[in-house]
C-alpha positions, 0 to 999 in steps of 0.5 A: 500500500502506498501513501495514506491507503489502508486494505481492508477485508469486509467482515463476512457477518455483514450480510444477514442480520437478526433483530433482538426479537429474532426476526432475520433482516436480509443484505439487501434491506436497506433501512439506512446507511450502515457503517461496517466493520473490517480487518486491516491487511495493509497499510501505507508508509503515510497511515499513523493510527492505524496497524495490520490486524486492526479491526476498522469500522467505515462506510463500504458505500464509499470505497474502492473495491479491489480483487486479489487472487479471487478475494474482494477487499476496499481500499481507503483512505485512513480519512475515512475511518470513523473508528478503530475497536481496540482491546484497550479500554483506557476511554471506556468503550473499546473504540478509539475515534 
């Protein structure tokens, strides 16, 4: 990865959903816009918050998407993530922003 850019693989458990009731709300439901969440493979030499293993919440609509050896993933900018979950609870939710 060069400059600012991230790779990023879409969680499988993006797809299907359950409510709290139980009730199955599928892919293609579109109630809003909803962010996701990934696993970072690489970063760029410009990226300062982010590290290889991270796990990155975003907007999918937004990105680039890429096919690597038959494996779809987003390339981004590391602008457009809107957090990263961490073990570290120092803040209190396990997301730093």
């Amino acid at each position: 990865m060069l400059h600012d850019r991230v790779l990023v693989r879409v969680s499988a458990e993006e797809g299907e959903r359950r409510s709290s009731g139980g009730i199955v709300i599928p892919a293609t439901a579109q109630v809003a816009r909803r962010l996701a969440w990934g696993d970072v493979l690489g970063v760029g030499s410009n990226v300062r918050n982010v590290k290889v293993g991270d796990r990155v919440l975003f907007n999918p609509e937004d990105q680039l998407e890429v096919e690597v050896q038959g494996e779809a993933y987003l390339v981004m900018r590391e602008r457009d993530i809107h957090a990263v979950a961490t073990e570290r609870t120092d803040h209190g939710t396990g997301l730093y922003l």
